[in-house]
N, C-alpha and C positions, 0 to 999 in steps of 0.2 A: 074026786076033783076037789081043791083045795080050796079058799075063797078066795083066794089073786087069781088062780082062773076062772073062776064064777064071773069075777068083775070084768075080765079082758071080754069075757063072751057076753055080757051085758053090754058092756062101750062097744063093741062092734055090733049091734046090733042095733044101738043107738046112733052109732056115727052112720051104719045105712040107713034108717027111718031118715035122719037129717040134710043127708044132702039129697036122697029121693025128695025133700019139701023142698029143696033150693037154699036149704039154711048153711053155706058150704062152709064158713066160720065156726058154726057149732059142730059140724062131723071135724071139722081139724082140732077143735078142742079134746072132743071123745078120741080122736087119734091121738093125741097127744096123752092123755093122763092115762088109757090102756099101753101107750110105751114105758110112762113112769114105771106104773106099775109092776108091768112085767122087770124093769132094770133092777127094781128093790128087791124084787122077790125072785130074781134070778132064775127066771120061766123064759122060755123062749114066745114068741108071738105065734099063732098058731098057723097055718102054711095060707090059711083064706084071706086072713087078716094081714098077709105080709104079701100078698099080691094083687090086692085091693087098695094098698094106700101108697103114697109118694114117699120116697125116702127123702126127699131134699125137701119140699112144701109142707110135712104130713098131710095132704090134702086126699081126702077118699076118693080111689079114683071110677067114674063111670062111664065103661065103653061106649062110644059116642056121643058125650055129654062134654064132659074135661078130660079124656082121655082118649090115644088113639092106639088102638090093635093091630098089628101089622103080623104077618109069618114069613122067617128070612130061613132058608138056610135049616134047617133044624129047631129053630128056635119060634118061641113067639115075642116081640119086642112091643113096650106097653112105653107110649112116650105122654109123659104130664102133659098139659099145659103151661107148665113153667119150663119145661124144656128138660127134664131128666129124662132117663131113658132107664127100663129096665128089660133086663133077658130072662126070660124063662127055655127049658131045651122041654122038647117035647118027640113021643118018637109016632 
């Protein structure tokens, strides 16, 4: 493992400590400089980390806190609080 991954699994581990304290500003910062970094070092985000945060807000998202769970269809459907919506298929 490289140090750009070292650090994406550090910021996410940070950005969950931060919004489990209510700090939601500072997990959308650590979501934010773990995207940087992953874009410079041309690493993809890791599958936990890209289903855990808002593509449109980067806001971390927590089931039944700022986030809502739904299962439609084949899918599971995870809608912000800002109103994005994301699909996962699951079987």
């Amino acid at each position: 493992m490289d140090i750009a991954a070292e650090r994406i699994d550090r910021l996410h581990d940070l950005a969950r400590a931060a919004a489990a304290d209510g700090e939601d500003e500072r997990a959308k910062h650590y979501v934010r400089l773990a995207r940087r970094v992953a874009e410079r070092n041309r690493l993809s985000l890791p599958r936990t980390f890209k289903r855990f945060t808002c593509d449109a807000c980067d806001a971390y998202l927590r089931p039944g806190v700022n986030a809502r769970v739904r299962l439609q269809d084949g899918h599971v459907v995870i809608t912000c609080d800002c109103g994005h919506h994301a699909r996962y298929p699951y079987e």
